[in-house]
mmCIF file as gemmi writes it, N, C-alpha and C atoms, coordinates in Angstrom:
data_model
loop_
_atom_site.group_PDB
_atom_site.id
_atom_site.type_symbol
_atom_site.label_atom_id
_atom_site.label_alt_id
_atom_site.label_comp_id
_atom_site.label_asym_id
_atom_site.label_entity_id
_atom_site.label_seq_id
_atom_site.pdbx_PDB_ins_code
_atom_site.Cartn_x
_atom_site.Cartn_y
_atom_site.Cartn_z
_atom_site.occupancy
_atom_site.B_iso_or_equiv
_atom_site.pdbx_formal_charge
_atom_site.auth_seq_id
_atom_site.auth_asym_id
_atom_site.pdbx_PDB_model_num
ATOM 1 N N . UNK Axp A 1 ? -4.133 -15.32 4.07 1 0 ? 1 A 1
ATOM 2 C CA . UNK Axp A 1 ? -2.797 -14.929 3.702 1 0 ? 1 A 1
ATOM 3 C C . UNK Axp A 1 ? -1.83 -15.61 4.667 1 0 ? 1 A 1
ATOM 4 N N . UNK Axp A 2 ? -0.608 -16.003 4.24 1 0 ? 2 A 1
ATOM 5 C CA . UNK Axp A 2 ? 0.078 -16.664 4.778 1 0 ? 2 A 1
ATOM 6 C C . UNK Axp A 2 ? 1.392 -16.008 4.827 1 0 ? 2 A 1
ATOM 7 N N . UNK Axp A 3 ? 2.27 -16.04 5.945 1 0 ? 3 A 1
ATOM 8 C CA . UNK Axp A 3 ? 3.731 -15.271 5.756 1 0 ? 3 A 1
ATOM 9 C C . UNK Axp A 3 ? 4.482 -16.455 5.67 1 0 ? 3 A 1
ATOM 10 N N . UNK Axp A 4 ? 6.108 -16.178 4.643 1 0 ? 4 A 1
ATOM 11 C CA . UNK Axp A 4 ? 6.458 -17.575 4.597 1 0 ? 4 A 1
ATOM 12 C C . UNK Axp A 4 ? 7.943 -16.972 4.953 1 0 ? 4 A 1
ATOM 13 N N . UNK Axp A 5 ? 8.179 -17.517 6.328 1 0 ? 5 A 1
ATOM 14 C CA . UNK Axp A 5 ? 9.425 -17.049 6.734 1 0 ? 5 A 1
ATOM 15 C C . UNK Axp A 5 ? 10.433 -17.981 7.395 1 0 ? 5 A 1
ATOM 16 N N . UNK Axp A 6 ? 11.523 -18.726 6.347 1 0 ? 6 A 1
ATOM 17 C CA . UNK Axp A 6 ? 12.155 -19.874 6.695 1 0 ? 6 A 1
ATOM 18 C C . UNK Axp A 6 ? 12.484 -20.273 7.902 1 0 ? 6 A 1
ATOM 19 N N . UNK Axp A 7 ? 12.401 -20.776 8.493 1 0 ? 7 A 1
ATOM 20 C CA . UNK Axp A 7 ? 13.503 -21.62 9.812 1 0 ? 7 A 1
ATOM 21 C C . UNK Axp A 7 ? 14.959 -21.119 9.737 1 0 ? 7 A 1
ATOM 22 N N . UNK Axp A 8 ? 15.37 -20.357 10.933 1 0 ? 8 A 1
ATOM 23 C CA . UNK Axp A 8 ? 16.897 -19.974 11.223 1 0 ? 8 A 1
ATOM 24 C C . UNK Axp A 8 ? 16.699 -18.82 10.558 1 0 ? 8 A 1
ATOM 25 N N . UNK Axp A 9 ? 15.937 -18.298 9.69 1 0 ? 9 A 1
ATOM 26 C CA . UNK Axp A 9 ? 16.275 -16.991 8.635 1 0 ? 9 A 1
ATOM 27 C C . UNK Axp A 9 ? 15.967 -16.064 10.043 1 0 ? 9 A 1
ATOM 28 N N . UNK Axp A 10 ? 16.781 -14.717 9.599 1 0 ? 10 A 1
ATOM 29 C CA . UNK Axp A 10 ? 16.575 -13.686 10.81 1 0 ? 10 A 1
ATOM 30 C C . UNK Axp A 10 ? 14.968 -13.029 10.212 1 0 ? 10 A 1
ATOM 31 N N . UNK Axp A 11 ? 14.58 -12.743 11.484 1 0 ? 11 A 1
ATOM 32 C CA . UNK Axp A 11 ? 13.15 -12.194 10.829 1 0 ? 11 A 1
ATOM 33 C C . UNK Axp A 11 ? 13.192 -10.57 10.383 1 0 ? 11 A 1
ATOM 34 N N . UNK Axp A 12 ? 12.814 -10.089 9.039 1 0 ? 12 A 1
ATOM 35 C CA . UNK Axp A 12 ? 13.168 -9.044 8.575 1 0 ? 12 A 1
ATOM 36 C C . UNK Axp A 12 ? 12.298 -7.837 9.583 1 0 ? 12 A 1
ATOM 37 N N . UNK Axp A 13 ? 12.487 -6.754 9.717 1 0 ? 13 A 1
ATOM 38 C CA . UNK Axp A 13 ? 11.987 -5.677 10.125 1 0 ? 13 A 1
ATOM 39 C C . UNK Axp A 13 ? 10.853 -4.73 8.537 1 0 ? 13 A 1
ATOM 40 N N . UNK Axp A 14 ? 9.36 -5.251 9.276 1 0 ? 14 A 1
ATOM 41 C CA . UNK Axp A 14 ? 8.849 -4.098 8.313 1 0 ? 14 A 1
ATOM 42 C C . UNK Axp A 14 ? 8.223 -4.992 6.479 1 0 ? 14 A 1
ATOM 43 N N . UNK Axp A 15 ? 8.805 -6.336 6.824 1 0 ? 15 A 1
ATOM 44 C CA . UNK Axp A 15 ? 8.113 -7.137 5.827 1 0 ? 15 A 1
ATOM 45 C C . UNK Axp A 15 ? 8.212 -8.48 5.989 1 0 ? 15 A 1
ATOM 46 N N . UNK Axp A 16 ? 7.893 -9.374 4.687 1 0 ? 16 A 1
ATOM 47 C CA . UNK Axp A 16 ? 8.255 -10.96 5.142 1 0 ? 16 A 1
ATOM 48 C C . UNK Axp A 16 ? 8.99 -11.151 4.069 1 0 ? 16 A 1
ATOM 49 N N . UNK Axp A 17 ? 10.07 -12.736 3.991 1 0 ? 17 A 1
ATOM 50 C CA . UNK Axp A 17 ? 10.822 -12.931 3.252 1 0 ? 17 A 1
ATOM 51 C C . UNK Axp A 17 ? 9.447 -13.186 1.812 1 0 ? 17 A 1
ATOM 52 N N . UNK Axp A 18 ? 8.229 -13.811 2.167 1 0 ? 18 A 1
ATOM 53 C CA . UNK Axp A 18 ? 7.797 -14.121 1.079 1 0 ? 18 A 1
ATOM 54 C C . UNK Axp A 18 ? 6.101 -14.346 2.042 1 0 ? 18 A 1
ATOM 55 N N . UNK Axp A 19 ? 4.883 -13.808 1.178 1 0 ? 19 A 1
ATOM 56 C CA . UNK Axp A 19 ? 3.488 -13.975 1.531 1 0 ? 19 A 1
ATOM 57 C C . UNK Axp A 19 ? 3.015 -14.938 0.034 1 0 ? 19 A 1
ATOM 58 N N . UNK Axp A 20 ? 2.335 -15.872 0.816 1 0 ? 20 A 1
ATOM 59 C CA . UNK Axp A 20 ? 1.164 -16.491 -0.227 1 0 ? 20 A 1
ATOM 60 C C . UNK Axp A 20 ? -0.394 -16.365 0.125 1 0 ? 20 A 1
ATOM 61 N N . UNK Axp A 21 ? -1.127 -16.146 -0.968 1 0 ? 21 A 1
ATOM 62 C CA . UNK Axp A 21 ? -2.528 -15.786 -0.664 1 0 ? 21 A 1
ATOM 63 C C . UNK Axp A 21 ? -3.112 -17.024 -1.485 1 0 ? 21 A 1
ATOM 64 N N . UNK Axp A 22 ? -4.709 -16.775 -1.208 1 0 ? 22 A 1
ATOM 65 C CA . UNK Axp A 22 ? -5.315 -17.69 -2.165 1 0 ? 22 A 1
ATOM 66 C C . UNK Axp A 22 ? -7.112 -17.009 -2.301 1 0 ? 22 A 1
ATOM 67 N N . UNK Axp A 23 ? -6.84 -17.121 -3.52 1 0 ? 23 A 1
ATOM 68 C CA . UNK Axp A 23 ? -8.604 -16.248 -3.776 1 0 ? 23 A 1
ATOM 69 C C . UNK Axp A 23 ? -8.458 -15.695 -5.25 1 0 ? 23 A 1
ATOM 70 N N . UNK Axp A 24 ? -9.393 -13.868 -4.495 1 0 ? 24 A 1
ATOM 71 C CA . UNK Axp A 24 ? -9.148 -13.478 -5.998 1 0 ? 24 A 1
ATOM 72 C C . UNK Axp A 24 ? -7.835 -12.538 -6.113 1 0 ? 24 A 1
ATOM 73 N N . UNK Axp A 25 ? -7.235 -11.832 -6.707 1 0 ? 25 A 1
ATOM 74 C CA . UNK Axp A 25 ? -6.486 -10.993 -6.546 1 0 ? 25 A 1
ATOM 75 C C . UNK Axp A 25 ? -7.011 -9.533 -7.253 1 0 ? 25 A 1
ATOM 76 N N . UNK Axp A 26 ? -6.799 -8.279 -6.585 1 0 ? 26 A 1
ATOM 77 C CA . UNK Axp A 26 ? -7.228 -7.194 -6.961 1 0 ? 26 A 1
ATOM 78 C C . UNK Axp A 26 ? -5.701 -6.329 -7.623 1 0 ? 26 A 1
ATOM 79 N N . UNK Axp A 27 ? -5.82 -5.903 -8.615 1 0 ? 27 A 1
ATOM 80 C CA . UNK Axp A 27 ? -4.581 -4.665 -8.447 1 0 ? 27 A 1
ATOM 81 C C . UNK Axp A 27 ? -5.065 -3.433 -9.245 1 0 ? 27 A 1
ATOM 82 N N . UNK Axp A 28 ? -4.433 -2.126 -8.26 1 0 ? 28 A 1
ATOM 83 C CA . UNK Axp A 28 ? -4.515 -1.105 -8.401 1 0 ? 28 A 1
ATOM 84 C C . UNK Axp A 28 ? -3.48 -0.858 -9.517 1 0 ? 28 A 1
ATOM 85 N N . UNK Axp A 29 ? -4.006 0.742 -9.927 1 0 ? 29 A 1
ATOM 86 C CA . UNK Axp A 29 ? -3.219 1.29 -10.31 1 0 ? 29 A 1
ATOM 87 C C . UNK Axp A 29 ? -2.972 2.52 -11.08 1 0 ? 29 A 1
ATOM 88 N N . UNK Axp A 30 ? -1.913 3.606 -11.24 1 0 ? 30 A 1
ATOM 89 C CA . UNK Axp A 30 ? -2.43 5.084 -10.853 1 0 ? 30 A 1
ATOM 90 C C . UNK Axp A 30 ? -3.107 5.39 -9.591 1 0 ? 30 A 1
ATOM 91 N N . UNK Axp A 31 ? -3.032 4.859 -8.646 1 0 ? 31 A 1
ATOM 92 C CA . UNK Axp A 31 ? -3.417 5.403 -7.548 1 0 ? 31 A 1
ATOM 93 C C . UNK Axp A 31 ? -1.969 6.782 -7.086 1 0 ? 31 A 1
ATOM 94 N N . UNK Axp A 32 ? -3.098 7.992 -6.849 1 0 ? 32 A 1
ATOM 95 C CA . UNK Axp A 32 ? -2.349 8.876 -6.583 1 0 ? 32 A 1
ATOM 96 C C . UNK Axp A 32 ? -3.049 9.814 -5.446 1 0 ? 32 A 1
ATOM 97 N N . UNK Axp A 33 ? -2.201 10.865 -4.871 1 0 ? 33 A 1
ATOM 98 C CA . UNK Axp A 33 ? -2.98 11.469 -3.737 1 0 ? 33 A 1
ATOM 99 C C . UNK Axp A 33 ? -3.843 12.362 -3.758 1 0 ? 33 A 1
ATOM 100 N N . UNK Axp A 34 ? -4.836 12.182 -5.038 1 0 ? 34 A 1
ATOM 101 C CA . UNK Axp A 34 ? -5.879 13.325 -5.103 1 0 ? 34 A 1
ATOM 102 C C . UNK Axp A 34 ? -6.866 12.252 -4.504 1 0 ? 34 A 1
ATOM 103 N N . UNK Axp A 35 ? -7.741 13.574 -4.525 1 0 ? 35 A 1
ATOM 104 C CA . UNK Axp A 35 ? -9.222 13.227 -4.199 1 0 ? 35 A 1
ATOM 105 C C . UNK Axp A 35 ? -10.635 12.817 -4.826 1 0 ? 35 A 1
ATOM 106 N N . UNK Axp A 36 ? -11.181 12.405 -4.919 1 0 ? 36 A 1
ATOM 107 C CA . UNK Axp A 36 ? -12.318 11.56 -6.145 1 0 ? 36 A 1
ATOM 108 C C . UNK Axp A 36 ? -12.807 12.536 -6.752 1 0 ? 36 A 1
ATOM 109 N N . UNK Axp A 37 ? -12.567 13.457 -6.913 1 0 ? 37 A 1
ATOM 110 C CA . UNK Axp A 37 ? -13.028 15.041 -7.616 1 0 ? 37 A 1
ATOM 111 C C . UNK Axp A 37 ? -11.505 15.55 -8.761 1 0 ? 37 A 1
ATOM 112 N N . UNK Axp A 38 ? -10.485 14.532 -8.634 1 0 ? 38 A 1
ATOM 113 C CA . UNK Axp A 38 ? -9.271 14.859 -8.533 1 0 ? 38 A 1
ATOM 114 C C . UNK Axp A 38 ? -8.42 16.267 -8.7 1 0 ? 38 A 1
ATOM 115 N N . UNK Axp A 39 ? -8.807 16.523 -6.951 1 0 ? 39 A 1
ATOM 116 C CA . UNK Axp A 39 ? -7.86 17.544 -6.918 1 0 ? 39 A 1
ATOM 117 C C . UNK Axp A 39 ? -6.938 17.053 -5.486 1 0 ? 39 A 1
ATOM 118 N N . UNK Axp A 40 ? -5.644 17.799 -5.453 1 0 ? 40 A 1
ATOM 119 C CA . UNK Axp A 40 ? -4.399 17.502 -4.677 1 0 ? 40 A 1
ATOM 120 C C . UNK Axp A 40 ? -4.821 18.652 -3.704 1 0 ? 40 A 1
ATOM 121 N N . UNK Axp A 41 ? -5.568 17.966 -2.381 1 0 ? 41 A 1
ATOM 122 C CA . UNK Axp A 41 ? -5.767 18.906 -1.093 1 0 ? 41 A 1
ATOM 123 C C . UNK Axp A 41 ? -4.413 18.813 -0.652 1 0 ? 41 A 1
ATOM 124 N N . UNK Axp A 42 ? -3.482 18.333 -0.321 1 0 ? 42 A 1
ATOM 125 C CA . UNK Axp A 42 ? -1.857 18.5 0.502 1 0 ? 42 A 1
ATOM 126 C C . UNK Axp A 42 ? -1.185 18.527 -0.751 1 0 ? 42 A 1
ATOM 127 N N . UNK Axp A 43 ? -0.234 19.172 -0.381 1 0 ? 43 A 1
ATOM 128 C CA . UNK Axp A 43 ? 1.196 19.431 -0.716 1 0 ? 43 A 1
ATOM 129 C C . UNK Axp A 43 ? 2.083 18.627 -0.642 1 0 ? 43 A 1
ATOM 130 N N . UNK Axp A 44 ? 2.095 18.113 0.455 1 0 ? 44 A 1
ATOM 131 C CA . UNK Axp A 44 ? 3.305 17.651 1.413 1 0 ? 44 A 1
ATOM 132 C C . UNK Axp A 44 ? 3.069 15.72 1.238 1 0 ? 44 A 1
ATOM 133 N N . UNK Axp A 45 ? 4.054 15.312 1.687 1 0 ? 45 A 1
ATOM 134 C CA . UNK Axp A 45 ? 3.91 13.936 1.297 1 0 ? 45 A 1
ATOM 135 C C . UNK Axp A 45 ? 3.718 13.032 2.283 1 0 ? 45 A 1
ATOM 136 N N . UNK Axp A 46 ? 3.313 13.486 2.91 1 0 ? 46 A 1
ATOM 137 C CA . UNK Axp A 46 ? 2.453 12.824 4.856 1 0 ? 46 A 1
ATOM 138 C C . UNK Axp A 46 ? 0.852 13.007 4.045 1 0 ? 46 A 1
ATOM 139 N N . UNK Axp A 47 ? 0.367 14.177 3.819 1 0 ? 47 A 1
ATOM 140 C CA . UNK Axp A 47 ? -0.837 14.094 3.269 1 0 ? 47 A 1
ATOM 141 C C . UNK Axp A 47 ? -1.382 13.449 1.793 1 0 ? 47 A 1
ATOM 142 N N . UNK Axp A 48 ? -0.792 13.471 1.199 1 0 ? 48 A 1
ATOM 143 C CA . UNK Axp A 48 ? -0.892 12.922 -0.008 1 0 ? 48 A 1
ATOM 144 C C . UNK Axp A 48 ? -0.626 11.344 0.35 1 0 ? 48 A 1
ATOM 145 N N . UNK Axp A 49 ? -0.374 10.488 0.934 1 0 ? 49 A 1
ATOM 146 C CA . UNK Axp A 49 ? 0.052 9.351 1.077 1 0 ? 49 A 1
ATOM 147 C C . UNK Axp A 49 ? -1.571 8.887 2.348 1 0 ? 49 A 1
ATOM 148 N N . UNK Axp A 50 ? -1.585 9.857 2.911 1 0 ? 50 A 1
ATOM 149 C CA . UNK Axp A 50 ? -2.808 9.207 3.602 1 0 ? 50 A 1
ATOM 150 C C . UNK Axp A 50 ? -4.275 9.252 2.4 1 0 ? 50 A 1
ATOM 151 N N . UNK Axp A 51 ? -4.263 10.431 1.6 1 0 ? 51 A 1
ATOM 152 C CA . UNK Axp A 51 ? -5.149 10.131 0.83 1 0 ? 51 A 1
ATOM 153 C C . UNK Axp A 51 ? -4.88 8.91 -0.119 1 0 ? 51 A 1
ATOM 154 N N . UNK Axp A 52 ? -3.161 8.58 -0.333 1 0 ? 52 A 1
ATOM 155 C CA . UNK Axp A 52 ? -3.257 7.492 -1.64 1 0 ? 52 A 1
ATOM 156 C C . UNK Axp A 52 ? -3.771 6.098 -0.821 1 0 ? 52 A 1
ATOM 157 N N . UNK Axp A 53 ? -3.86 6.123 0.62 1 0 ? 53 A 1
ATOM 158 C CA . UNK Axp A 53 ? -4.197 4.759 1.251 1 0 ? 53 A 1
ATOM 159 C C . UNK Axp A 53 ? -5.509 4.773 1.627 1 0 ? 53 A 1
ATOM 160 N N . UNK Axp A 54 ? -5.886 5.988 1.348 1 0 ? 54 A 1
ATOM 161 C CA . UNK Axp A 54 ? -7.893 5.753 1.756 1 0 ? 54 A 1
ATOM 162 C C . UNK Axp A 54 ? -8.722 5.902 0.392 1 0 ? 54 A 1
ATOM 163 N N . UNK Axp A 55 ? -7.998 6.271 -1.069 1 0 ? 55 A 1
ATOM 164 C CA . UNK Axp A 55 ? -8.136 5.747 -1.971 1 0 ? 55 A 1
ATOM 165 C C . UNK Axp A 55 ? -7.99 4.13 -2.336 1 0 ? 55 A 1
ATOM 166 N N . UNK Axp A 56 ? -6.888 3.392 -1.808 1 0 ? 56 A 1
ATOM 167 C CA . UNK Axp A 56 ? -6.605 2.234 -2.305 1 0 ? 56 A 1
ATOM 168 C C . UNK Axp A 56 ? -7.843 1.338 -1.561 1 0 ? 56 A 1
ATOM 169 N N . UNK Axp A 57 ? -8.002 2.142 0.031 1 0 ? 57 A 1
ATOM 170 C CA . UNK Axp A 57 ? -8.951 1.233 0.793 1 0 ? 57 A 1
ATOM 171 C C . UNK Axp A 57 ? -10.705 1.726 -0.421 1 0 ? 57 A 1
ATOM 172 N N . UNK Axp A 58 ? -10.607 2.644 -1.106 1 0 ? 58 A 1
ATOM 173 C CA . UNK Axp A 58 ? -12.128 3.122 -1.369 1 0 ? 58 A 1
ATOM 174 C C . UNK Axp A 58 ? -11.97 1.906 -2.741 1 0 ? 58 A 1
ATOM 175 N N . UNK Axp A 59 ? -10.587 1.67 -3.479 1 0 ? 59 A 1
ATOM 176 C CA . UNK Axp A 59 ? -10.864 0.553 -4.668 1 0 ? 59 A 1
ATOM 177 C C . UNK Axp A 59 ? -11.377 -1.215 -4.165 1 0 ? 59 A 1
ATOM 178 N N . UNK Axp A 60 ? -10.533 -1.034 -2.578 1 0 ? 60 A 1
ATOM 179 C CA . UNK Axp A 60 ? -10.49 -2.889 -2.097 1 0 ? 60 A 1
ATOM 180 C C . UNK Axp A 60 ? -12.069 -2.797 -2.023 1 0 ? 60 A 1
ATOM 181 N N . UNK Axp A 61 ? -12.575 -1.939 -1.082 1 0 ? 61 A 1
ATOM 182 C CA . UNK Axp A 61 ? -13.919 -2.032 -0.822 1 0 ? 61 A 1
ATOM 183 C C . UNK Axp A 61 ? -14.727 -1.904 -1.807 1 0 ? 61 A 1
ATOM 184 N N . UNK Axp A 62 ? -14.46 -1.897 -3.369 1 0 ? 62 A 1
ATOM 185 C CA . UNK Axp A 62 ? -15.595 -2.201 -4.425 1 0 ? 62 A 1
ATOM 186 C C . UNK Axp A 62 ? -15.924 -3.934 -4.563 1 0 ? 62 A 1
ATOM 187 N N . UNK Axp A 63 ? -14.422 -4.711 -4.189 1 0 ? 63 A 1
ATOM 188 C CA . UNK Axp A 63 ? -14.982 -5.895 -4.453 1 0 ? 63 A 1
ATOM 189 C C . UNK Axp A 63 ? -14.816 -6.612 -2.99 1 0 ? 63 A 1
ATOM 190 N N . UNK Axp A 64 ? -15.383 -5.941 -1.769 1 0 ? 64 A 1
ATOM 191 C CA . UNK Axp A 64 ? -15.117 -6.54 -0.953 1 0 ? 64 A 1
ATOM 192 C C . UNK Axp A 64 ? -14.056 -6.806 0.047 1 0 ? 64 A 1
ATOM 193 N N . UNK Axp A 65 ? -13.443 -6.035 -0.42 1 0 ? 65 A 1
ATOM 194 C CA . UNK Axp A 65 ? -11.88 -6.663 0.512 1 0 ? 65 A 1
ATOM 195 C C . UNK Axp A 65 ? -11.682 -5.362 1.316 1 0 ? 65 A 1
ATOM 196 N N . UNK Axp A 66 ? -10.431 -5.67 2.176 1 0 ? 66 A 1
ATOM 197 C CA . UNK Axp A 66 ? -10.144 -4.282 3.23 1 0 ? 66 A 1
ATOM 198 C C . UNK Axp A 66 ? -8.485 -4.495 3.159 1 0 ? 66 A 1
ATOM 199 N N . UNK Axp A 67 ? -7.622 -3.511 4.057 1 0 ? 67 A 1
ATOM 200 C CA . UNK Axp A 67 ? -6.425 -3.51 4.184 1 0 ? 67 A 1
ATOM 201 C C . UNK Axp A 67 ? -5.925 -5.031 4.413 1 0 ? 67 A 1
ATOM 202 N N . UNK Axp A 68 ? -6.374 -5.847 5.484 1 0 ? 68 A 1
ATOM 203 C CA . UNK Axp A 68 ? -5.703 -6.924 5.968 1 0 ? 68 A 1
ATOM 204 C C . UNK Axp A 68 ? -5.482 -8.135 4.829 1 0 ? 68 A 1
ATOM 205 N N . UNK Axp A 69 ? -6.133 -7.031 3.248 1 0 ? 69 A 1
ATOM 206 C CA . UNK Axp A 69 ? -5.747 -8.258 2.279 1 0 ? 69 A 1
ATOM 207 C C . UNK Axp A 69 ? -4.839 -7.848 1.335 1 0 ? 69 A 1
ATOM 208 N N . UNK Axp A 70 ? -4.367 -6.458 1.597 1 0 ? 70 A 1
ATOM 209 C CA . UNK Axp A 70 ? -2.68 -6.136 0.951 1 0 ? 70 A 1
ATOM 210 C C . UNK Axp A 70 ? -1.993 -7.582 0.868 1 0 ? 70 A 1
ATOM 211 N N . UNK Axp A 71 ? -1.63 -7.383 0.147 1 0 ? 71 A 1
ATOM 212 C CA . UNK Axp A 71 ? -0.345 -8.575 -0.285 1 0 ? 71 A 1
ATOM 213 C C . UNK Axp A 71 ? 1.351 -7.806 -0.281 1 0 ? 71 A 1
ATOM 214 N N . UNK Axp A 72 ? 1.139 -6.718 -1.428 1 0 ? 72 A 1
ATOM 215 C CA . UNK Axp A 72 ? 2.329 -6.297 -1.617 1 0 ? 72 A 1
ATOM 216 C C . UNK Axp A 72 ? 2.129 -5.043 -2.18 1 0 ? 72 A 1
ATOM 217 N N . UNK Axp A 73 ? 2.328 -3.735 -1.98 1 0 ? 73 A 1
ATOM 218 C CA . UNK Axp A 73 ? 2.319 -2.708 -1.898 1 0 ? 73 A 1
ATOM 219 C C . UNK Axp A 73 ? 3.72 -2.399 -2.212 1 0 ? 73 A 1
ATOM 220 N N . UNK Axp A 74 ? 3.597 -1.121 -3.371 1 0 ? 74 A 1
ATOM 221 C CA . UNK Axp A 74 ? 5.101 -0.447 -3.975 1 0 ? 74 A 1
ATOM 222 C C . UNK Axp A 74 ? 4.743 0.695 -4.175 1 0 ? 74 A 1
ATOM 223 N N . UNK Axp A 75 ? 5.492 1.711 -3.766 1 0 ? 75 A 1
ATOM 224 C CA . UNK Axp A 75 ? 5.151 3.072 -2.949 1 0 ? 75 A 1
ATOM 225 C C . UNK Axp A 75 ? 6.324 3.973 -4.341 1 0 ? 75 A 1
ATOM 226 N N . UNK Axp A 76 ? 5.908 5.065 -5.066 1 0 ? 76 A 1
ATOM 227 C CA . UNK Axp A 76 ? 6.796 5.866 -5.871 1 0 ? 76 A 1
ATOM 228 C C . UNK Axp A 76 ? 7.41 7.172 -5.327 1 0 ? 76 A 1
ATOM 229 N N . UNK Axp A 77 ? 8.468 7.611 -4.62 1 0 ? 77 A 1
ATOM 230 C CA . UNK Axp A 77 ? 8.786 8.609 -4.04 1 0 ? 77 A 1
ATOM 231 C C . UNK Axp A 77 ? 9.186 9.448 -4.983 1 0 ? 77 A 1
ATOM 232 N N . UNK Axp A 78 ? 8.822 10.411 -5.467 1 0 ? 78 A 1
ATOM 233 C CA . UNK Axp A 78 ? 9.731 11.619 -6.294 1 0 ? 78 A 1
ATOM 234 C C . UNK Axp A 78 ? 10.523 12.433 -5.407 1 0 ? 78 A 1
ATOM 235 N N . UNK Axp A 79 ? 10.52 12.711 -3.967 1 0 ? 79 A 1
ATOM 236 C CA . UNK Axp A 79 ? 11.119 13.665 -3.045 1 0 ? 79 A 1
ATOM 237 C C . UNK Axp A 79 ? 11.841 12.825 -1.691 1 0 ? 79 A 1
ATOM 238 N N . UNK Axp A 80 ? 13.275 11.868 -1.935 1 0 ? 80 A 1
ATOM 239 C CA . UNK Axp A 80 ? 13.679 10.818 -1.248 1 0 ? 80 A 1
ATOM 240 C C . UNK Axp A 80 ? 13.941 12.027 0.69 1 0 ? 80 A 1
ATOM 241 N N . UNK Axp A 81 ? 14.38 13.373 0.209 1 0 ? 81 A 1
ATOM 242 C CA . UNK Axp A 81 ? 14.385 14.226 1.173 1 0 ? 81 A 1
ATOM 243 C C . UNK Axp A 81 ? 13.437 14.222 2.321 1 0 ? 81 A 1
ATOM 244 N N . UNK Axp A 82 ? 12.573 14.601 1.616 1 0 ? 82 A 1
ATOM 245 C CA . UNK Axp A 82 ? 11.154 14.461 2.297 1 0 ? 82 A 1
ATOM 246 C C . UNK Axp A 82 ? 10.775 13.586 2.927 1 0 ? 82 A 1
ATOM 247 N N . UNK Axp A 83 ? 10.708 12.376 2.126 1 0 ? 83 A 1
ATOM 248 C CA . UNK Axp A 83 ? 10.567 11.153 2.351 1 0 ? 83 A 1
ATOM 249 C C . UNK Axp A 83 ? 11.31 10.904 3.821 1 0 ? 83 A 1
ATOM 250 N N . UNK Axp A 84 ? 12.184 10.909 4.175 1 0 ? 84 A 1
ATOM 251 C CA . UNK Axp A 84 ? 13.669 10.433 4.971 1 0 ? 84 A 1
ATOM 252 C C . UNK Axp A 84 ? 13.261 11.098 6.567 1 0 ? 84 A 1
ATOM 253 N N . UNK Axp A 85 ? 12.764 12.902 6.315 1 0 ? 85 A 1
ATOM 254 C CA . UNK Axp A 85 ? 12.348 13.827 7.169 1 0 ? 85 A 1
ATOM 255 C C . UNK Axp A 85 ? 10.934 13.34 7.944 1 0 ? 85 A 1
């Protein structure tokens, strides 16, 4: 994976202006914060978000892959409150 971040551009906080990969590509989807039994152990959206990322890591690891091959990740907040707190 490659980060592609122009010359003179200010460097962003928290992402890159642009990533290129090369291989296979995996994508999720419906990933949500239950559990492989699907039931919702947390409430709260600290817990539910650690289960939706050790779900996403339980899909990379069917074909091999791990976190360090995220590309681009898009996160759905229903509770911006929460979220913010």
């Amino acid at each position: 994976m490659k980060t592609l971040l122009p010359p003179g551009w200010p460097r962003p906080k928290g992402y890159a202006n642009g990533t290129s990969a090369k291989g296979r590509v995996v994508v999720t989807a419906g990933v949500v914060g239950w559990t492989a039994a699907e039931e919702f152990e947390r409430a709260d959206l600290a817990g539910q978000f650690r289960q939706v990322l050790a779900n996403i890591l339980a899909i990379l690891a069917e074909d091999g892959a791990g976190p360090e091959h995220i590309v681009r990740m898009t996160c759905y907040v229903t509770d911006i409150a929460e979220y913010r707190a």
